[in-house]
VOPAGU-2260 file (C-alpha; in pm, 1 decimal, decimal comma):
REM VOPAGU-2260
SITE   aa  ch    i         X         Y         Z
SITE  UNK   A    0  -10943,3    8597,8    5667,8
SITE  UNK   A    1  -11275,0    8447,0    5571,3
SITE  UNK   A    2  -11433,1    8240,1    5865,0
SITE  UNK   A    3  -11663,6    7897,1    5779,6
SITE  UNK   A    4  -12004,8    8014,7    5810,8
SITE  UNK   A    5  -12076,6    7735,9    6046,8
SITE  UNK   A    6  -11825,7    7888,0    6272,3
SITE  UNK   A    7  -11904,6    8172,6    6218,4
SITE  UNK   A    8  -12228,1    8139,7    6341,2
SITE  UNK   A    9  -12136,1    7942,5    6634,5
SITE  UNK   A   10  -11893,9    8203,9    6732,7
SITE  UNK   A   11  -12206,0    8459,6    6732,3
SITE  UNK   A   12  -12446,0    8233,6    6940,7
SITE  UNK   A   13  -12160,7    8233,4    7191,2
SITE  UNK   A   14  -12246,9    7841,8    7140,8
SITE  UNK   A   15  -11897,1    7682,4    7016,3
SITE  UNK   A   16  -11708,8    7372,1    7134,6
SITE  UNK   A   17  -11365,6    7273,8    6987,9
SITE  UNK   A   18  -11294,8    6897,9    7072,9
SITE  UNK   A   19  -10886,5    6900,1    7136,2
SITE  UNK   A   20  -10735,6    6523,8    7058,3
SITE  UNK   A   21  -10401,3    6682,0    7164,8
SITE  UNK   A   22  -10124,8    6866,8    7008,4
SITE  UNK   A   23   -9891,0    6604,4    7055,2
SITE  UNK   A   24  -10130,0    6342,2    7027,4
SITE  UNK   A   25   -9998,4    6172,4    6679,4
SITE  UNK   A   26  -10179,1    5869,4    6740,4
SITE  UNK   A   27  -10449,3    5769,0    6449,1
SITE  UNK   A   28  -10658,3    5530,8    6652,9
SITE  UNK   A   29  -10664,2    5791,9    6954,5
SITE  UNK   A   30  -10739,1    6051,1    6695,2
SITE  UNK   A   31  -10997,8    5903,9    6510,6
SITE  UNK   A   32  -11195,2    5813,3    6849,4
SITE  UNK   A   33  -11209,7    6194,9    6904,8
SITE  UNK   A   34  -11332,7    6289,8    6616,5
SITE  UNK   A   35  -11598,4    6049,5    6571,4
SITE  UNK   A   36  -11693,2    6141,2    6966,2
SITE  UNK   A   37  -11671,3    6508,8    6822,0
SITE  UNK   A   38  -11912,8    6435,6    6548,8
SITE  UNK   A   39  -12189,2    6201,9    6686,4
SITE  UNK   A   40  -12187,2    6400,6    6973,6
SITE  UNK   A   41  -12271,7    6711,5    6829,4
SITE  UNK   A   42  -11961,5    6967,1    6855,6
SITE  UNK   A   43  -11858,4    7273,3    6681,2
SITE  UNK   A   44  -11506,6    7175,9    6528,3
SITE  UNK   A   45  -11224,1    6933,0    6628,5
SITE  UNK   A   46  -10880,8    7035,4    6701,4
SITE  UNK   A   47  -10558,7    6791,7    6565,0
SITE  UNK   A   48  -10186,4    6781,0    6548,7
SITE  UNK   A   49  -10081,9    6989,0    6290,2
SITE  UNK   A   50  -10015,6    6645,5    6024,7
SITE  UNK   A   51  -10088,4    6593,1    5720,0
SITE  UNK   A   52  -10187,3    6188,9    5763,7
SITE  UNK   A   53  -10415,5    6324,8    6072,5
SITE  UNK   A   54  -10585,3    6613,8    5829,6
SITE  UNK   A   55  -10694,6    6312,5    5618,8
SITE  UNK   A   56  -10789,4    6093,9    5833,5
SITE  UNK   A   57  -11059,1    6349,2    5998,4
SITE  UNK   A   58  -11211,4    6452,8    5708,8
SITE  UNK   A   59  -11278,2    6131,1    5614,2
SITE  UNK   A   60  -11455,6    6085,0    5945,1
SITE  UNK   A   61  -11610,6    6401,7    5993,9
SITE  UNK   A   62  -11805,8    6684,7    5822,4
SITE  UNK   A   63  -11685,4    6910,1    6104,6
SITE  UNK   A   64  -11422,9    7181,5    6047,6
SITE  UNK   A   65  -11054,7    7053,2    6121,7
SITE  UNK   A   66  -10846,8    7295,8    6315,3
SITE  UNK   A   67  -10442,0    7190,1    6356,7
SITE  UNK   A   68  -10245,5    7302,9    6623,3
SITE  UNK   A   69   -9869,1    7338,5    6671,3
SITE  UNK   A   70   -9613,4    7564,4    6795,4
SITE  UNK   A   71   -9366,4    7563,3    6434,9
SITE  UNK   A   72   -9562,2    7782,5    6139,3
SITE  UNK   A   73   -9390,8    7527,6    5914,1
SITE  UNK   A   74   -9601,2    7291,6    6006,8
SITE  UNK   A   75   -9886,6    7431,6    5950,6
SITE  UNK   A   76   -9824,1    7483,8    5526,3
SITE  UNK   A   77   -9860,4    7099,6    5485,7
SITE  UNK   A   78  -10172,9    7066,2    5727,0
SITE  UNK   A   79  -10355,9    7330,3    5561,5
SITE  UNK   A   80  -10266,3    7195,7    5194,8
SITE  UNK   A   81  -10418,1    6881,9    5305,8
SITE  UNK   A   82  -10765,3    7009,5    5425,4
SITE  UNK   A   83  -10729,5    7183,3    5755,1
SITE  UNK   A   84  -11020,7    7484,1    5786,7
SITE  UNK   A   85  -10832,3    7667,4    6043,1
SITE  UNK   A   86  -10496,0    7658,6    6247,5
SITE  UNK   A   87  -10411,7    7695,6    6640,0
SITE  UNK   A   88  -10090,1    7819,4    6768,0
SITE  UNK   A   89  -10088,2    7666,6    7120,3
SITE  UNK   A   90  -10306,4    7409,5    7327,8
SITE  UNK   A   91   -9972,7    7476,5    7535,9
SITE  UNK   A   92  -10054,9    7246,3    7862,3
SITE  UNK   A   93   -9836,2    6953,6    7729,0
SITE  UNK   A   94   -9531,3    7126,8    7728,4
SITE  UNK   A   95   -9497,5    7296,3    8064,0
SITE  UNK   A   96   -9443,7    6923,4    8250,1
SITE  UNK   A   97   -9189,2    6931,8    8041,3
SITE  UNK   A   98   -9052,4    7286,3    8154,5
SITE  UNK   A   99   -9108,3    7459,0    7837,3
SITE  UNK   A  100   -9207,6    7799,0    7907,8
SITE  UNK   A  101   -9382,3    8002,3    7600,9
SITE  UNK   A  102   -9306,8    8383,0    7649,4
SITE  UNK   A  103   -9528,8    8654,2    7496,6
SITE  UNK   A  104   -9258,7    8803,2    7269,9
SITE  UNK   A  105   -9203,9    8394,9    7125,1
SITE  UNK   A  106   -9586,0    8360,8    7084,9
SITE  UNK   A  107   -9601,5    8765,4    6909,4
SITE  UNK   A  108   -9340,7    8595,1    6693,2
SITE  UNK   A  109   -9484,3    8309,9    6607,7
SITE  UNK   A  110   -9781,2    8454,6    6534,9
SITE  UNK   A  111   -9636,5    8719,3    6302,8
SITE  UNK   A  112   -9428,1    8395,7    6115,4
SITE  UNK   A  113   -9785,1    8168,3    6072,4
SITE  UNK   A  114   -9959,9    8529,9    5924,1
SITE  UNK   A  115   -9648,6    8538,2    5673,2
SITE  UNK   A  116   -9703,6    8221,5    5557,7
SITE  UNK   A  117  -10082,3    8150,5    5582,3
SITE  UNK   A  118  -10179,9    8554,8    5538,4
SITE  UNK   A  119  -10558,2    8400,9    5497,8
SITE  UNK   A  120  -10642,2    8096,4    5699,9
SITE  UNK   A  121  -10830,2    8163,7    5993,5
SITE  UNK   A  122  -10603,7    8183,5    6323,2
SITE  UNK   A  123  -10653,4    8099,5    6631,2
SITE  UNK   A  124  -10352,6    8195,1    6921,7
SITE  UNK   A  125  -10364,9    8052,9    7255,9
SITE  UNK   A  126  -10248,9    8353,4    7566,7
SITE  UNK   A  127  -10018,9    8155,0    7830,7
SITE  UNK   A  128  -10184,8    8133,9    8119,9
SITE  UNK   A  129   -9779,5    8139,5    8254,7
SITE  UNK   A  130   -9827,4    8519,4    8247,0
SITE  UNK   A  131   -9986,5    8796,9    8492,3
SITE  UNK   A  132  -10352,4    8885,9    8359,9
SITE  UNK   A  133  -10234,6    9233,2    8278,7
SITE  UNK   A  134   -9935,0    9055,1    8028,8
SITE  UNK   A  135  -10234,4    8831,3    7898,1
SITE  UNK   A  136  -10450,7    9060,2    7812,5
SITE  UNK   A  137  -10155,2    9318,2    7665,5
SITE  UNK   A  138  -10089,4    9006,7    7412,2
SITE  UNK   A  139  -10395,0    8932,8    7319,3
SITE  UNK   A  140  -10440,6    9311,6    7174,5
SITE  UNK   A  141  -10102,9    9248,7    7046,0
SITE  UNK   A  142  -10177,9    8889,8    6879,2
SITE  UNK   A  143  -10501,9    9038,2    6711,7
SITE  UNK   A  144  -10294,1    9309,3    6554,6
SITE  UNK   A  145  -10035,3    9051,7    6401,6
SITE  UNK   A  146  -10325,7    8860,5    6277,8
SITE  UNK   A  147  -10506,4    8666,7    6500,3
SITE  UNK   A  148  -10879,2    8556,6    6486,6
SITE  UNK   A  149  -10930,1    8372,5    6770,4
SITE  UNK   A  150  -10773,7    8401,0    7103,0
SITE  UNK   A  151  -10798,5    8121,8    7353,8
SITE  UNK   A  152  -10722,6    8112,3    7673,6
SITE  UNK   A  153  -10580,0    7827,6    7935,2
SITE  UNK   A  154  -10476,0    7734,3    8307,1
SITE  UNK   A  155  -10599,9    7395,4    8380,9
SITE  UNK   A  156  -10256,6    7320,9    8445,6
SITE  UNK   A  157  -10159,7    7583,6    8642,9
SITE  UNK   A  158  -10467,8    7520,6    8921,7
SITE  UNK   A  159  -10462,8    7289,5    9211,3
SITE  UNK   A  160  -10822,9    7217,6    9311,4
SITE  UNK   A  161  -10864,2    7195,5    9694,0
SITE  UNK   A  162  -11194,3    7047,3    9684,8
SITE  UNK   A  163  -11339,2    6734,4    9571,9
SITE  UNK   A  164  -11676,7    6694,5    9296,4
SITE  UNK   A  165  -11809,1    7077,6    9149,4
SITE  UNK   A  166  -11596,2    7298,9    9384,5
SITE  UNK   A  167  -11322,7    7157,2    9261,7
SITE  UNK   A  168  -11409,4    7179,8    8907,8
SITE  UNK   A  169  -11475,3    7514,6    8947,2
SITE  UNK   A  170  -11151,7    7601,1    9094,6
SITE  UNK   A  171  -10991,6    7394,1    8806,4
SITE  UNK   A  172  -11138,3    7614,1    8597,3
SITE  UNK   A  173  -11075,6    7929,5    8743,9
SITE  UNK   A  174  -10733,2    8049,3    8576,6
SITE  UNK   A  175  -10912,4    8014,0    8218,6
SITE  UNK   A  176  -11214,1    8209,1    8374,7
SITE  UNK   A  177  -11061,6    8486,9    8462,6
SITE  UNK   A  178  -10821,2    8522,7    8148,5
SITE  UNK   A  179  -11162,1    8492,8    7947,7
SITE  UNK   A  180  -11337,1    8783,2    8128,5
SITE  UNK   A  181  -11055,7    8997,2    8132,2
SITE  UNK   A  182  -10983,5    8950,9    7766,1
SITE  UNK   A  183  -11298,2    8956,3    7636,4
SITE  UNK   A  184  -11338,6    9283,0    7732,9
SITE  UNK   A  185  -10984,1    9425,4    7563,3
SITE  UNK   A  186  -11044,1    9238,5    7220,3
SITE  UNK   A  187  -11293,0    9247,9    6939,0
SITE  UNK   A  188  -11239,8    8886,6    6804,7
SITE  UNK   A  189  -11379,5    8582,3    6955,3
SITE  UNK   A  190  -11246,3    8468,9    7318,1
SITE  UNK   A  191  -11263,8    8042,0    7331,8
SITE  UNK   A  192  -11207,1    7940,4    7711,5
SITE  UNK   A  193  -11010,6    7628,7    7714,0
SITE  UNK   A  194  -10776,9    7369,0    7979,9
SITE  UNK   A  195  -10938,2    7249,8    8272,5
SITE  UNK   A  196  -11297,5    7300,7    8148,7
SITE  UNK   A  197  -11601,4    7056,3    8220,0
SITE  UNK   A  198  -11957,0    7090,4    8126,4
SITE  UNK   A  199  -12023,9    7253,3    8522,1
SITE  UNK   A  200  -11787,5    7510,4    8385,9
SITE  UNK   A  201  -11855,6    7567,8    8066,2
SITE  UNK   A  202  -12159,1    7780,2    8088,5
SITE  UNK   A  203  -11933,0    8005,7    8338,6
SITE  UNK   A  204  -11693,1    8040,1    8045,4
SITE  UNK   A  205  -11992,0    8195,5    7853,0
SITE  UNK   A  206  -12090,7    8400,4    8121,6
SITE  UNK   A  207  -11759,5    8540,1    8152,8
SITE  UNK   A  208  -11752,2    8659,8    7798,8
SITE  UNK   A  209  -11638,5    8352,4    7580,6
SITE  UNK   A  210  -11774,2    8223,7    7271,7
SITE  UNK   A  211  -11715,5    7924,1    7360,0
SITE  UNK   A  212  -11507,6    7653,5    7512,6
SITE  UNK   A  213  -11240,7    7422,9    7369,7
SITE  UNK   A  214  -11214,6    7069,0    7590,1
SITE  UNK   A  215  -10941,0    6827,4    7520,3
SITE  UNK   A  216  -10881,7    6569,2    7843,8
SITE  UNK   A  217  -11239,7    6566,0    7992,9
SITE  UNK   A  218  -11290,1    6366,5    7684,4
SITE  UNK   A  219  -10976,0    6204,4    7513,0
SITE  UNK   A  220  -10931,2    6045,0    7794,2
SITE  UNK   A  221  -11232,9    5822,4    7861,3
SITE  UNK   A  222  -11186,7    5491,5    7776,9
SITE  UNK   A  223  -11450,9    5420,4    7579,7
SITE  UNK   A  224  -11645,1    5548,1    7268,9
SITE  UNK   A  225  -11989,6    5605,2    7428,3
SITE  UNK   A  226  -11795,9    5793,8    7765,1
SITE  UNK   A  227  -11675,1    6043,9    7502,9
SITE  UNK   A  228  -11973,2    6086,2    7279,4
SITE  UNK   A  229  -12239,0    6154,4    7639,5
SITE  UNK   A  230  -11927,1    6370,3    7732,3
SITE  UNK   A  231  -11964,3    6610,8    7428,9
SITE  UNK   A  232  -12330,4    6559,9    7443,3
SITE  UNK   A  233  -12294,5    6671,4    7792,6
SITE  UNK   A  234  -12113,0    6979,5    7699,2
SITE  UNK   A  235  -12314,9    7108,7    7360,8
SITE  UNK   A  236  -12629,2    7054,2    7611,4
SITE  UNK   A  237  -12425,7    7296,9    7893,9
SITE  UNK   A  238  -12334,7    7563,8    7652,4
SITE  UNK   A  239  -12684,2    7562,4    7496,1
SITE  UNK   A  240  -12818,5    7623,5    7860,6
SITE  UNK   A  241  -12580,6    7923,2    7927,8
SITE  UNK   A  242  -12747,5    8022,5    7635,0
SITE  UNK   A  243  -13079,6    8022,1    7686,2
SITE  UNK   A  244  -13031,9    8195,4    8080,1
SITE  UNK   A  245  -12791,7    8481,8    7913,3
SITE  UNK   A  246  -13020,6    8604,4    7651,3
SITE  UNK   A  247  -13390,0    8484,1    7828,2
């Protein structure tokens, strides 16, 4: 696997954002407003559905590295010959209102499949945040040994915030937190802390032993092109103060 050295770097300063438009978000106009909010507002890389069309479409808009997700390695072949830098299996939230579960054996195996067919792209594997902490952490080691680069880690969905304004984003946030800290500590790769984050949160993420943070809704769904640009802003500035108090 050879890593952009933009990300790279990122992924060293503990500094990265990933702007998610949505893994089953197939819609160019929605797309392309993410991307561009990605880009002026000064993010790491943007994550995309795993299409071909989509692919294009951001790199004509952006300079930023284009990760896909999806849950089919198929998928991913086409992406990837169109221009995508790096691939995600998961950015799972959208399926569990649905009742799809994702197990660690399927994601093992999915992982394993993607490696067979892309044995050099750089790969990113989200943990379920459906399983214990122990199971989470026992398949991340198990994900970086099939392969993985990246792991990220979720459970915005899973939360139920009592409290109203930052309490309550913290408690949002709290599933991911935890799955960060305790998986940080078990892997050598890069931990990205993502679902349910905000930019109150974000430099908790950091101080719980991500790299980063990956933020899909807190921005793709504002309703207007400025909203999402001073919401990235907001986040690239929250990260970059994490930074400064964790290695003053």
């Amino acid at each position: 696997m050879t890593m952009l050295p933009n990300l790279q770097r990122a992924f060293a300063n503990r500094s990265v954002l990933k702007v998610i438009s949505g893994l089953n978000n197939f819609n160019a106009e929605s797309v392309a407003a993410t991307v561009k909010a990605a880009d002026l507002g000064g993010a790491t890389f943007v994550d995309i559905a795993a299409d071909a069309a989509l692919v294009h479409l951001a790199k004509n808009l952006t300079k930023l590295p284009v990760c896909v997700s999806a849950v089919a390695p198929e998928k991913f072949v086409e992406a990837v010959a169109a221009g995508a830098d790096l691939i995600e299996i998961g950015n799972f939230d959208s399926f569990y209102a649905q009742g799809r579960r994702f197990e660690a054996d399927e994601v093992l195996a999915l992982t394993q499949q993607t490696r067979a067919l892309l044995p050099e792209i750089t790969l990113s594997v989200t943990v379920p945040h459906i399983l214990t902490l122990d199971q989470q952490v026992q398949l991340a080691e198990d994900l970086v040994k099939a392969g993985a680069d990246i792991i990220q880690t979720e459970g915005g969905t899973s939360s139920q915030p009592a409290h109203p304004g930052t309490l309550g984003l913290i408690e949002k946030a709290a599933p991911t937190l935890a799955a960060a800290y305790e998986i940080s500590r078990a892997v050598s790769v890069p931990v990205l802390c993502a679902s349910g984050i905000s930019n109150v949160t974000a430099p908790l993420a950091v101080a719980a032993g991500a790299a980063g943070v990956g933020v899909g809704s807190a921005i793709n769904q504002l309703n207007s092109e400025i909203a999402m640009i001073a919401a990235v802003r907001g986040l690239v500035e929250a990260l970059a103060t994490a930074n400064t108090r964790t290695f003053a």
